[in-house]
C-alpha positions in Angstrom: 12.7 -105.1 29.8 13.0 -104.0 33.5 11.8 -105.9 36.9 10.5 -103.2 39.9 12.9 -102.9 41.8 13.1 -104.7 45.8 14.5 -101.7 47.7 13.3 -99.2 49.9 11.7 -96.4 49.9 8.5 -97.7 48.3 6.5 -95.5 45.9 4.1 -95.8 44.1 4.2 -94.2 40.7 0.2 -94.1 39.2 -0.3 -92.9 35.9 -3.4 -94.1 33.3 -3.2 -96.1 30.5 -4.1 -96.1 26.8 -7.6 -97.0 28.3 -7.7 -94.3 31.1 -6.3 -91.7 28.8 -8.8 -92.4 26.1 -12.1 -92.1 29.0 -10.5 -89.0 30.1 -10.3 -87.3 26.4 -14.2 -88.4 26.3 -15.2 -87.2 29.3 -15.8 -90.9 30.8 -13.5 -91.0 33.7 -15.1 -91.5 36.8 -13.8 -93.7 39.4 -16.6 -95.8 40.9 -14.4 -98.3 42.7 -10.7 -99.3 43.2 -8.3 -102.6 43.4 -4.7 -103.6 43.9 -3.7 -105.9 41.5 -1.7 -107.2 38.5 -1.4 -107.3 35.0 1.7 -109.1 35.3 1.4 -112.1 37.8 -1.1 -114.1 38.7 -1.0 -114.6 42.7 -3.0 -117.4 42.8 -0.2 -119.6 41.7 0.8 -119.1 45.4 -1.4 -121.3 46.7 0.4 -124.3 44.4 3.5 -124.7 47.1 3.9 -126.1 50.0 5.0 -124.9 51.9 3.7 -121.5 50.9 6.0 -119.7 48.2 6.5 -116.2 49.7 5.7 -113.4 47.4 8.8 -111.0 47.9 11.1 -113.5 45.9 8.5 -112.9 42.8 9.9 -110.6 40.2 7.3 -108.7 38.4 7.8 -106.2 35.6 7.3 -103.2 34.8 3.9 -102.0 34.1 3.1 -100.5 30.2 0.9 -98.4 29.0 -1.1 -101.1 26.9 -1.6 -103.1 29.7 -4.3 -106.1 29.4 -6.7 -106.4 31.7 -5.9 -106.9 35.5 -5.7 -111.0 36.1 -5.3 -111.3 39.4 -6.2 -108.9 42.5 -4.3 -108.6 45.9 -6.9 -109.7 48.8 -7.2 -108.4 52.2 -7.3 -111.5 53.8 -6.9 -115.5 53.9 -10.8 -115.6 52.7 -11.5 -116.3 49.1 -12.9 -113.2 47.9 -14.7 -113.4 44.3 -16.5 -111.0 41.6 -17.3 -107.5 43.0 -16.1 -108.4 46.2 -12.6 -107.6 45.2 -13.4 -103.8 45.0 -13.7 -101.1 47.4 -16.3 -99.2 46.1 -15.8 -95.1 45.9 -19.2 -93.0 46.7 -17.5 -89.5 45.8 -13.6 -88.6 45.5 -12.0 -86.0 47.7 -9.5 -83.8 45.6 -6.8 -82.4 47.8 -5.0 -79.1 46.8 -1.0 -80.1 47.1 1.5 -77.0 46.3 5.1 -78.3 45.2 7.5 -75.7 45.1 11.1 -76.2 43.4 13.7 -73.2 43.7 14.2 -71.5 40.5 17.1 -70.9 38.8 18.8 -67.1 39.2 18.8 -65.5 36.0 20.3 -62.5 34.4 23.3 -59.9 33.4 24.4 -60.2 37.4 25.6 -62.6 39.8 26.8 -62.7 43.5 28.1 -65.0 45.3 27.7 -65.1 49.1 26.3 -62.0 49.3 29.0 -60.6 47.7 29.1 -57.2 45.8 27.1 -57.8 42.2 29.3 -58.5 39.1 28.1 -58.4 35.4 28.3 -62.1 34.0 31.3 -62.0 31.2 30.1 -65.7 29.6 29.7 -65.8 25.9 25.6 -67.3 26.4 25.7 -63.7 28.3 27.2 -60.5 27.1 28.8 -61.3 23.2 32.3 -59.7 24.1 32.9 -58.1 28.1 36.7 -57.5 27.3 36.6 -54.0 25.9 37.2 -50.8 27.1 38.0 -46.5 25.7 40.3 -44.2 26.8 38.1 -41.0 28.5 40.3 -38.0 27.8 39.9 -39.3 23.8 36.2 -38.7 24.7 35.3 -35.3 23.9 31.7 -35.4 23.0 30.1 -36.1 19.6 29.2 -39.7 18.5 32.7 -41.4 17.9 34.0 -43.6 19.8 37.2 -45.6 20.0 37.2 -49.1 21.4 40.1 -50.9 22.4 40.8 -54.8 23.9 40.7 -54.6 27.7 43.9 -56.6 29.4 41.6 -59.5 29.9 40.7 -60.2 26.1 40.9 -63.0 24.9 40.3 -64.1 20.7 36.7 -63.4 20.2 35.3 -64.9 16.4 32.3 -62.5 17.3 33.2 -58.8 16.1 31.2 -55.9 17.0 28.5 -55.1 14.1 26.0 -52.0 13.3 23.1 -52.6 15.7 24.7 -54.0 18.6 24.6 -52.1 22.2 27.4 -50.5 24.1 27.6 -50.7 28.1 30.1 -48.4 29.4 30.9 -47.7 32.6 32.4 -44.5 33.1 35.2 -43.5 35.0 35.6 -40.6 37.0 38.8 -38.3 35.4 39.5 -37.9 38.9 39.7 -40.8 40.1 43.0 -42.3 39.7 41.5 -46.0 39.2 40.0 -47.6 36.5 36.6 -48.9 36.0 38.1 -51.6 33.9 36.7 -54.9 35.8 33.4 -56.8 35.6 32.5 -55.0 39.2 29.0 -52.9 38.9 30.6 -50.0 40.7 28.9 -46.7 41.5 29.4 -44.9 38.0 27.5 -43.5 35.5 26.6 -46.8 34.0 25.1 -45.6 30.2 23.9 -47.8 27.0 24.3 -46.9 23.6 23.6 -48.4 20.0 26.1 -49.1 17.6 24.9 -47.2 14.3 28.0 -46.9 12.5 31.5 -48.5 11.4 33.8 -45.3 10.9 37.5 -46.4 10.1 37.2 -49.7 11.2 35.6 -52.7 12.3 37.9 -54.8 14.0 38.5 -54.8 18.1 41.3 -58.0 17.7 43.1 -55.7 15.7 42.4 -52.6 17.9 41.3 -50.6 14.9 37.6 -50.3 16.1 35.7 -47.0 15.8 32.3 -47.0 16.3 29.5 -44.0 15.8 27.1 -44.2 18.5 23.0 -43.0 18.9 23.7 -39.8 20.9 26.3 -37.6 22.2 29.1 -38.8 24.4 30.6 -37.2 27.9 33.2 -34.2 27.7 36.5 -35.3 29.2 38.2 -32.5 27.6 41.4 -34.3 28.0 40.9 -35.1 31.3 41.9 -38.6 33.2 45.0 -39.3 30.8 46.0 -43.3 31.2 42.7 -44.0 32.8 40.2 -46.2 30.9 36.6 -46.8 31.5 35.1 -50.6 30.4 33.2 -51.6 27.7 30.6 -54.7 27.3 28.8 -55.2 24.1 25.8 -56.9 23.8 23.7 -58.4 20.7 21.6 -56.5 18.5 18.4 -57.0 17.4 18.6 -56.3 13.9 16.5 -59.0 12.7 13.2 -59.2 14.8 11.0 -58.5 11.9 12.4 -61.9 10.3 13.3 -64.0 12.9 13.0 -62.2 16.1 14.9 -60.1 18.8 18.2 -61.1 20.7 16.2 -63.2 23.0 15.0 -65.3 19.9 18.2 -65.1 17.6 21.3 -64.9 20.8 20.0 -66.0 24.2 17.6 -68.5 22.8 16.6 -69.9 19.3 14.3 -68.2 16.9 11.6 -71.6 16.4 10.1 -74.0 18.7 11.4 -76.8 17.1 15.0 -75.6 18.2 14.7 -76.5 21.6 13.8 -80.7 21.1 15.6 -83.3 20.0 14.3 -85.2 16.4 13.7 -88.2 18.8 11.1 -86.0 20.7 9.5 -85.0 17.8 9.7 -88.6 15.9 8.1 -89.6 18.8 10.9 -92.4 20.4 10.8 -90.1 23.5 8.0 -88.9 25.2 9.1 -87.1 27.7 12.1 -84.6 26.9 13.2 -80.9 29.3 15.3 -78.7 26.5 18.7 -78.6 27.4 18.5 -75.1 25.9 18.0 -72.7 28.5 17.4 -68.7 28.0 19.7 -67.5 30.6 17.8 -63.9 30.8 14.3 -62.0 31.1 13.4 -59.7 29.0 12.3 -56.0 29.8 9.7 -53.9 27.9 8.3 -50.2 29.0 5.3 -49.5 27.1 4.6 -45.8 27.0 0.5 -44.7 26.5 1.4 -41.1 24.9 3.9 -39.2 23.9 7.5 -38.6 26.1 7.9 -35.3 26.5 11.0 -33.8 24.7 11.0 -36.0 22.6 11.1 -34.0 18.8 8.5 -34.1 16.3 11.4 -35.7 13.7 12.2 -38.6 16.0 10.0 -41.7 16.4 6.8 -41.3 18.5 5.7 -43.9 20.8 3.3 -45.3 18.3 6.5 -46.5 16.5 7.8 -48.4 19.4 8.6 -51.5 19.3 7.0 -51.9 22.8 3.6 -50.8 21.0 2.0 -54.1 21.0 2.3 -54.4 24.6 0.0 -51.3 25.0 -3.2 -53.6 25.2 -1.9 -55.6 28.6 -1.4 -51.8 29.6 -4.9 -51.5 29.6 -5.9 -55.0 30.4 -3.3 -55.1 33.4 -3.7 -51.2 34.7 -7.2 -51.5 36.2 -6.4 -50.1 39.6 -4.4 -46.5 38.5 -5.6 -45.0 35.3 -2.8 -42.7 35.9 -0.2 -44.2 35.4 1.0 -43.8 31.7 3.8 -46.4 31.3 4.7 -49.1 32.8 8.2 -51.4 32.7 6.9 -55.0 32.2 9.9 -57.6 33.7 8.7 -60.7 31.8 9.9 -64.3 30.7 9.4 -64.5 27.2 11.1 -66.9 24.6 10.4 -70.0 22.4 11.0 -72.8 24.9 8.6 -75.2 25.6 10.2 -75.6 28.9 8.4 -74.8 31.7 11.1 -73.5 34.1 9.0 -71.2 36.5 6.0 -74.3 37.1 2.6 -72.8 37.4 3.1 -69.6 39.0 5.7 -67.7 41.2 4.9 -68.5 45.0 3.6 -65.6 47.2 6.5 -63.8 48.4 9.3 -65.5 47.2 9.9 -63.1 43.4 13.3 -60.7 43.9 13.8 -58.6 41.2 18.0 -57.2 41.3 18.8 -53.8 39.7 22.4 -53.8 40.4 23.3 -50.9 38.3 20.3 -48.1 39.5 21.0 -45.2 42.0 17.6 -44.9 43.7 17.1 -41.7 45.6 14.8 -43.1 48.3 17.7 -45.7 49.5 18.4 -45.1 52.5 21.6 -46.2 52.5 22.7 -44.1 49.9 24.3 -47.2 48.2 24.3 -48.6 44.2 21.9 -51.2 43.6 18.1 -51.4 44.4 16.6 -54.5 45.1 13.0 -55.3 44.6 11.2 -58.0 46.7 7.6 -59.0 47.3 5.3 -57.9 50.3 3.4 -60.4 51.7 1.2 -58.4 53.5 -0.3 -56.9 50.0 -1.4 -59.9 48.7 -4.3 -58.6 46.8 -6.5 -59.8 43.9 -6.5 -58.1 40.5 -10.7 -56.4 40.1 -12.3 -58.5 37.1 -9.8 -60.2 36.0 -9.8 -62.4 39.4 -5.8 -62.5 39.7 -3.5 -62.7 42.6 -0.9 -60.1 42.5 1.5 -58.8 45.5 3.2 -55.0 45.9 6.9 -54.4 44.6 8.6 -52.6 47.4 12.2 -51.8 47.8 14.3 -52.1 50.9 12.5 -49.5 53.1 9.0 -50.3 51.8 8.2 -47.7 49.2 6.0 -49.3 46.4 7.3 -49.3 43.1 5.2 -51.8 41.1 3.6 -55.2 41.6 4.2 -58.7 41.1 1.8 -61.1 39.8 2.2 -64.7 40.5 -0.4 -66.3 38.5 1.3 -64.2 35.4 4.6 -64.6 36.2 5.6 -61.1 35.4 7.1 -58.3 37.7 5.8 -54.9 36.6 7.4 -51.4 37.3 5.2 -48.2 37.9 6.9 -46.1 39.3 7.5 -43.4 36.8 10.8 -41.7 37.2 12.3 -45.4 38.1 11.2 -46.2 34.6 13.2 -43.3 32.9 16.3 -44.5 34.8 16.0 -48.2 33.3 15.2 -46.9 30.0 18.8 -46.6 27.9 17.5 -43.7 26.2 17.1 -41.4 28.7 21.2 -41.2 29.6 21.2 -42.1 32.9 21.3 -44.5 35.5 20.0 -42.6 38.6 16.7 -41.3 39.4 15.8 -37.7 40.0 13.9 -36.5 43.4 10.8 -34.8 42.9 11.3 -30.9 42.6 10.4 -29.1 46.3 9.6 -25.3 44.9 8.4 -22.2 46.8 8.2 -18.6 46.9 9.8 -16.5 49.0 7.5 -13.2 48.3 4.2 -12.7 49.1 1.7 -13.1 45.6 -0.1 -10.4 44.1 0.3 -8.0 46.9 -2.2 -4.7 46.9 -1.3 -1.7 45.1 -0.3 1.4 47.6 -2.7 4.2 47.4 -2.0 8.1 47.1 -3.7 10.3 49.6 -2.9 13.9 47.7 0.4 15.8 49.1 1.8 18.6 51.3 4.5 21.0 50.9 5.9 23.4 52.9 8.7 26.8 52.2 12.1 26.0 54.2 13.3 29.8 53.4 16.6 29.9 51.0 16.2 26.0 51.1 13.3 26.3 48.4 9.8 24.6 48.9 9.0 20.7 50.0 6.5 18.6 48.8 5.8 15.1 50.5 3.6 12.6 48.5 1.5 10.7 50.9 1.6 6.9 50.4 -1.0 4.9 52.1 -0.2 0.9 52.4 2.7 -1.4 52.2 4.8 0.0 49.9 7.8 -2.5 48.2 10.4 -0.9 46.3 8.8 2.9 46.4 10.7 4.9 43.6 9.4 8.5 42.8 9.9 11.1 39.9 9.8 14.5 39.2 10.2 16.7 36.3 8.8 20.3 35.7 7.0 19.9 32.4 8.7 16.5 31.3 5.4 13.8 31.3 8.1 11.2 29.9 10.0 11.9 33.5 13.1 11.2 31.6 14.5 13.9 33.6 14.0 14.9 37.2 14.5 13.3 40.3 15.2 9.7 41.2 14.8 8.8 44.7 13.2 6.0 47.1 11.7 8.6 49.2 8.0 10.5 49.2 9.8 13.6 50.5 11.2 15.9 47.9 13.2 19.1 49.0 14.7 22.1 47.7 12.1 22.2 44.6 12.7 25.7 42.9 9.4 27.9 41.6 8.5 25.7 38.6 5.1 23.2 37.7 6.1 19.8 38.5 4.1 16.3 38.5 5.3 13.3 40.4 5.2 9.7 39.7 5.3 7.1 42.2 5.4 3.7 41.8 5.1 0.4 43.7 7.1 -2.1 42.8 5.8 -5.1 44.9 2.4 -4.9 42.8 1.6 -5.1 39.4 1.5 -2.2 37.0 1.0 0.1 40.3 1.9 3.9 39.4 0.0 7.1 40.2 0.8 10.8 38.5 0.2 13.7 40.7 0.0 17.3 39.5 1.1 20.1 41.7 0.3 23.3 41.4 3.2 25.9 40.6 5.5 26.3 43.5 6.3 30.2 43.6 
């Protein structure tokens, strides 16, 4: 049993009793009036001493939730004051709209300290084994892939299995460094699945080969003694059962995993899980079909992100556009409430360490995402405050919406660079094409011929062209329609043309299907 406490600061801590809570599940609580008093003393034994007994040396206990009635009532004065008297009576209570904002915990794959460069976390609760790495001139395309124990390993229970993903981050064969550190550096930074064992499946013993979901880099021998790192992260393998990673690694797969039996035997009341889900999860939910994607492999009705595609619909009422979106949420089985109510206005940063965006303007790895104040806007219909995404120079990539708590990513060629299917970790500018010739120019016109007798020379005939002829070429062949023989030239004039019957072609070749035959006379 515990006595309230003499010290200062003073608070008052109100909360309602059996009796309160009960009128508040029945939709009785109103508050008419309001007292001070106690439950546990009765003052009026004050007035017993003389002198006076002064009230700060009374210890008075806690109050309990099963309270009895109040006995005895704190008065505002010397005066007795009696029955109703007592209360201060309450025509209407003002409610007043208090925000309390607590800072949030940082979580992810990344950290920096300081503003320091970003580093990938290497904690078990994080990434299941960071101290891994493959030797690029052994890569030579095709799916295999040797693994080896990076100078920093260190016993790991945990072996790689069938199902788990591969971040590697490749070194340059030029580059006479490694990329064999937890530094995101600025590399082609890929994923791929595990979806074999070939020869072995052991990376204490250095004996692991793996058969990965797509085609690997060409070295061709290149970059001899220079190694490139490897992280492995936990597979999914059993969501149907018991759930993703997020469920079956990063958190636990039931509710009931995250409280104590005392919560749930009910000697505590009040418990925060001391299990905390370290990451966000990520899922881009496609509205048709990718294109180049093959008929054999799985359409995007068989994603997994295909029950997301009604909050595509429900959430993508401004651009009907748009036909996927990345949807940055915080999903797991925790009853913890770690982000409160909502994310205040512009305080949401979303880090993408690893991306190259094109539009940076300082041409660095890395894009950060923060929120624009200015854009606070509300969602039509569905009467919900969301902010634009921007990145460092102000180009909208998404939105944020607070009430939701959930960061999503429209920006379509962004998308393909966070995806780990689509082999890359940069983003594409938009193609600028042209033309450099004018379109469907007119087709030159014939106006008939002349010729003229240069003596011993023999006889000239010039074809007269009318209009902007491109690439003029001429024939001409006595009796030969298929001009398979003849003259070849670039130029209307033709000279020296013994006695004989000859026809001409001429044809532009700036315009399209543009050729004329001309019959001349015989030249005697």
């Amino acid at each position: 049993m515990s006595f309230i406490l003499k010290t200062n600061p003073t608070v008052l801590n109100i909360k309602l009793t059996n009796a309160g809570r009960k009128a508040l599940a029945e939709g009785r609580l109103n508050f008419a009036k309001w007292a001070v008093g106690d439950s546990e003393i009765d003052y009026a034994f004050n007035n017993t001493f003389i002198p006076p007994f002064d009230a700060f040396n009374a210890n008075i206990l806690r109050p309990k939730d099963a309270n009895p009635d109040i006995v005895s009532f704190i008065k505002s004065n010397d005066v007795d004051e009696s029955g109703t008297t007592i209360y201060t009576t309450l025509s209407s209570v003002a409610s007043v709209t208090t925000v309390v904002q607590n800072p949030a915990n940082e979580r992810g794959f990344f950290q920096s300290i300081s503003g320091s460069p970003y580093t990938f976390k290497n904690e078990p609760i994080i990434v299941k084994q960071p101290d891994a790495m493959v030797a690029i001139s052994g890569v030579t395309g095709g799916k295999i892939l040797n693994i080896v124990k990076a100078p920093t390993y260190i016993a790991n229970i945990t072996e790689p299995v069938i199902g788990d993903y591969i971040l590697i981050k490749w070194a340059n064969p030029d580059y006479t460094g490694s990329t064999v550190n937890f530094n995101v550096e600025t590399v082609p930074t890929l994923w791929y699945k595990i979806e074999d064992m070939v020869t072995g499946t052991s990376l204490a013993a250095n004996t692991l080969q793996v058969t990965v979901d797509r085609n690997l880099p060409d070295f061709d021998g290149q970059g001899g003694g220079i190694y490139s790192s490897v992280f492995i992260y936990p597979n999914s393998n059993n969501r149907v059962a018991s759930g993703d990673s997020i469920q079956n690694f990063y958190g636990k797969p039931f509710i009931t995993d995250f409280v104590t039996d005392s919560v749930l035997s009910f000697l505590e009341n009040c418990n925060c899980s001391t299990i905390d889900v370290p990451v966000w999860n990520m899922s881009i939910v496609f509205r048709e079909e990718i294109a180049g994607v093959k008929v054999t492999d799985r359409n995007y009705g068989q994603y997994f992100t295909k029950g997301f595609a009604g909050f595509v619909q429900y959430i993508q009422q401004i651009d009907d556009t748009i036909k996927k979106i990345g949807i940055i949420h915080y999903t797991n089985n925790s009853p913890s409430n770690q982000y409160g109510e909502l994310l205040v206005e512009d305080t949401p940063v979303l880090e993408l360490p690893t991306i190259m965006w094109h539009k940076k303007s300082n041409k660095k790895i890395g894009l950060t995402l923060t929120t624009d104040a200015a854009s606070r806007d509300v969602l039509p219909d569905l009467n919900t405050v969301y902010h634009n995404l921007v990145d460092e120079d102000g180009n909208i990539l998404g939105k944020v919406f607070n009430d939701l708590k959930v960061f999503v990513i429209e920006d379509q060629e962004l998308l393909f660079a966070m995806s780990y299917k689509s082999n890359r970790n940069w983003t594409i500018p938009a193609p600028n094409i042209g033309f450099n010739v004018t379109l469907c120019p007119s087709c030159g016109l014939i106006s008939g011929y002349t010729t003229s007798f240069s003596g011993t020379g023999g006889t000239t005939v010039t074809v007269n062209v009318i209009g902007d002829i491109i690439g003029m070429a001429t024939y001409v062949a006595s009796t030969d329609l298929s001009f398979s023989t003849g003259i070849y030239q670039s130029s209307p004039a033709f000279t020296g043309l013994a006695p004989d019957n000859y026809y001409f072609k001429i044809i532009d070749n700036g315009a399209p299907n543009c050729e004329y035959i001309i019959t001349v006379p015989t030249i005697v």
